[in-house]
Structures are given as C-alpha cells and as structure tokens.
C-alpha positions in Angstrom: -9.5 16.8 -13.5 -10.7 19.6 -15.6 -13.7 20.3 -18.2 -13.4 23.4 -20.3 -16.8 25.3 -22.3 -16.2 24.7 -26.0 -14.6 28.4 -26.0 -12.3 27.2 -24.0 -13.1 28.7 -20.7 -12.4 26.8 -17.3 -15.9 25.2 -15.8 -14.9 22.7 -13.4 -12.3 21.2 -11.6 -12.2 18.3 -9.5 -9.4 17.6 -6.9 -11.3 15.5 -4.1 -10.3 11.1 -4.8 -7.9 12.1 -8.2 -4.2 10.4 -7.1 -2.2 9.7 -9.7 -4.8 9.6 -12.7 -3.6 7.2 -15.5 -6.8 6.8 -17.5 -10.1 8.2 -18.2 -13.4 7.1 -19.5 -17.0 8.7 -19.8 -19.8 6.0 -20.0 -23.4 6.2 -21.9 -24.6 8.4 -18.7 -22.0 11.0 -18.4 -20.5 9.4 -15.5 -16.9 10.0 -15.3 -14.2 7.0 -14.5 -11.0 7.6 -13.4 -8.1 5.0 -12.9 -6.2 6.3 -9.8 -2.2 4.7 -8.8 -3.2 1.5 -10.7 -5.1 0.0 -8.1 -8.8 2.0 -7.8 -11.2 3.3 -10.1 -13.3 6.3 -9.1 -16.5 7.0 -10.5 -17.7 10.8 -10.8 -21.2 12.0 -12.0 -21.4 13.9 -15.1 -19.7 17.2 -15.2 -22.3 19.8 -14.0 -23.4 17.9 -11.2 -22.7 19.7 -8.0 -21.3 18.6 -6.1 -18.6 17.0 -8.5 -17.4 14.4 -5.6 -16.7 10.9 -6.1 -20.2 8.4 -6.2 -17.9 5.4 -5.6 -14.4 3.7 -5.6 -13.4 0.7 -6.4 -10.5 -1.6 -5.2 -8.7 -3.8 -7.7 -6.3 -6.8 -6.7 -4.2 -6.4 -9.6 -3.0 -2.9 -11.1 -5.5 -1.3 -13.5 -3.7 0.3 -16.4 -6.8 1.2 -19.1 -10.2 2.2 -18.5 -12.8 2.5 -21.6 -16.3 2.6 -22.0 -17.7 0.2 -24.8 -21.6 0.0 -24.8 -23.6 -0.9 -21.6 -20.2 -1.9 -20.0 -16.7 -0.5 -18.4 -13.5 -2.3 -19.4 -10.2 -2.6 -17.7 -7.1 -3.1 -18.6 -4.6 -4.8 -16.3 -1.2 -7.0 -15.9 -3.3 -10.3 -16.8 -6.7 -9.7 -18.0 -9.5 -7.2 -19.2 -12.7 -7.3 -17.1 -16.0 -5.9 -17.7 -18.4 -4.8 -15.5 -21.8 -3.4 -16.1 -22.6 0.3 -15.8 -25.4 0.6 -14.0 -25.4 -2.4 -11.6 -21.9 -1.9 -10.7 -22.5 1.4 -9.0 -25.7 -0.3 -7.3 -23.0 -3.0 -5.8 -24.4 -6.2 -7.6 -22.2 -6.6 -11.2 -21.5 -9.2 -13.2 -17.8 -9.2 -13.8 -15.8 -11.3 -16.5 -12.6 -11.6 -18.2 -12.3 -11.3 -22.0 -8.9 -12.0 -22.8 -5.8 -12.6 -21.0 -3.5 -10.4 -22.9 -1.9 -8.1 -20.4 -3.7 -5.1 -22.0 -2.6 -1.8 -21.0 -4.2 1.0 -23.1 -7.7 0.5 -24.4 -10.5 2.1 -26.2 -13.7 1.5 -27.8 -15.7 1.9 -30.8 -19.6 2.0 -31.0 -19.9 -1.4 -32.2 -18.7 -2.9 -29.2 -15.0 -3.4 -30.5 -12.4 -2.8 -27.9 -9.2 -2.4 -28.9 -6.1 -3.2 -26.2 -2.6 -2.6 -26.4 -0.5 -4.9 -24.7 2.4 -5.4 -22.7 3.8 -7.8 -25.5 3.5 -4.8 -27.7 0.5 -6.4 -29.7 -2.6 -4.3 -30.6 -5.6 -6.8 -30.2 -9.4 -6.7 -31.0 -12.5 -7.9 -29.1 -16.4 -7.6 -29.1 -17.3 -7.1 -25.8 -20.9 -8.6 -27.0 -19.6 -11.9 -28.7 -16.6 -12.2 -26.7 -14.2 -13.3 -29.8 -10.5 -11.6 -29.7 -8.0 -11.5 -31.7 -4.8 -9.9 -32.5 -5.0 -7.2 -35.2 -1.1 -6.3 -35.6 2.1 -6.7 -33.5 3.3 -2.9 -33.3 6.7 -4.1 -32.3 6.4 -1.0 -29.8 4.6 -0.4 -26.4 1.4 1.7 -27.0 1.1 4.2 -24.6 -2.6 5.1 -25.9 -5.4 4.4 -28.2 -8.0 6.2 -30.0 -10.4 4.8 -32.1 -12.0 6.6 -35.3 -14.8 4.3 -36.3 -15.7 6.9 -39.0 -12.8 6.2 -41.6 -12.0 2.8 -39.9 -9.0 4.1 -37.9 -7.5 3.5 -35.1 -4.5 5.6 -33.6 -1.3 4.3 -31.6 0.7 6.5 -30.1 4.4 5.3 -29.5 5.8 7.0 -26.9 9.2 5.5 -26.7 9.7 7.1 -30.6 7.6 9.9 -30.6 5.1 9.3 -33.2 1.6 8.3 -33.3 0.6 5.2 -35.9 -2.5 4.9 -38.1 -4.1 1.5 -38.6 -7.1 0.0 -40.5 -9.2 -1.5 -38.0 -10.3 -4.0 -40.8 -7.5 -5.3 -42.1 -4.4 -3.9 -39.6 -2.2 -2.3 -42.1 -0.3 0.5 -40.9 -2.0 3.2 -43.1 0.6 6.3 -42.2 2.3 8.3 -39.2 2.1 11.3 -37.4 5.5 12.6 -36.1 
C-alpha cells in the first residue's frame, strides 16, 4: 500500500500485514482498512503515523469482499450479509455488530448521508441507510460490478463492469442509467 504527495511524489509504503488486498477504506479518523485474502480486515493509523504498522486485524468467518466507511461505522461486504461495526469501539475490542441486508454484496461504497450502496453477487446494485436501516434495490445492472464510487455532488454513482470494459453512471435517486464511460 502506497500514499503519494499531491505532486505525485512517493511518501509511504506499507508492506508489513498487506496479503492479497481486495478493498480499501479510510474512516472519519484517518485510519486506514484493508480487506486482506477475503477473510481479515487490517486496520492501519492514518498515513504519517510512524510507524505505519498494523493497530489490529480482524478475523471473519465468511469471506469479506467490500470494505467502506459510511459515518461513525465500517461496513463489509460478504457472500451473505453486510455488517457494521462501530469505529471506535471496534478497535477497543467491545462493538456492536449487525447485519443490514442479506444481499450477497460484494463491492460497496458510501455517501455522506449514510447511503451505502452494494453491488451484489445477483448482479443488483442496492441502497441502504446505515442509520435507518431501510434497503432496497436501486437497479439490476444485469452485470457483476467489480467496484463503486459514489458522487453525492451531482447524485451519481459509478459502476464499473469489468467483464465489458466500461464503467456505468447512475442517478442515485431514481436509478436510471444516465450514460457510460468506455
């Protein structure tokens, strides 16, 4: 894992607990969250800490496929469910931990509103507020997304489709695909 200066000059790079990165979040703190083989999640302090070691890992019984940071909490994605853990107490060891939504989610991201938005295994791009707890399905891509990225700014969000090569725009209010990048 690498950081770069805005110039684009090399500042740090972290080797030690990084196996197989898949996903990558960064919460409210800075901390640094990185999904390793599908099965841990290590936590890193924020980038001009030094040492840049690992504060903590995290075993997961199922494989852990999307990691995003939506408000005071982490979510992530897996085969069955999205969980959320808090921030903070999770790193102390005592977290509260639920599911949102069984929907085999597999890419995720978040918008400042507490939205997270999941792309699933059934090749559906779903919606839920990690605050009320409500989900639904926005559109069915017909397509495995490999990533998300959400632009809460213009009401956005971005799929990319691997398989085809292209990355899909979406309104976030209403789902229509609004144009593609190829």
């Amino acid at each position: 894992m690498t950081e770069y200066s805005p110039t684009g000059v090399l500042s740090t790079t972290i080797t030690d607990g990084i196996d197989y990165p898949y996903a990558i979040a960064i919460d409210a703190l800075g901390g640094i969250w990185v999904e390793n083989n599908f099965n841990t999640v290590t936590v890193y302090p924020a980038f001009g800490f030094s040492p840049p070691v690992p504060i903590k890992t995290y075993p997961f019984s199922s494989p852990v496929t999307g990691v995003a940071a939506c408000k005071a909490w982490m979510t992530f994605g897996g085969n069955s469910e999205i969980t959320l853990q808090e921030a903070g107490p999770f790193l102390s060891g005592t977290y509260t931990i639920y599911s949102l939504l069984q929907s085999s989610a597999y890419s995720l991201a978040c918008d400042p509103a507490g939205n997270l938005y999941s792309g699933t295994l059934q090749d559906t791009l779903n919606v839920s507020n990690v605050t009320t707890g409500t989900a639904s399905q926005l559109v069915n891509l017909g397509y495995f997304a490999f990533g998300i990225a959400v632009d809460s700014v213009r009401a956005r969000v971005y799929v990319s489709d691997g398989n085809h090569n292209k990355i899909n725009v979406y309104s976030t209010t209403t789902g229509a695909l609004l144009h593609t990048i190829q």
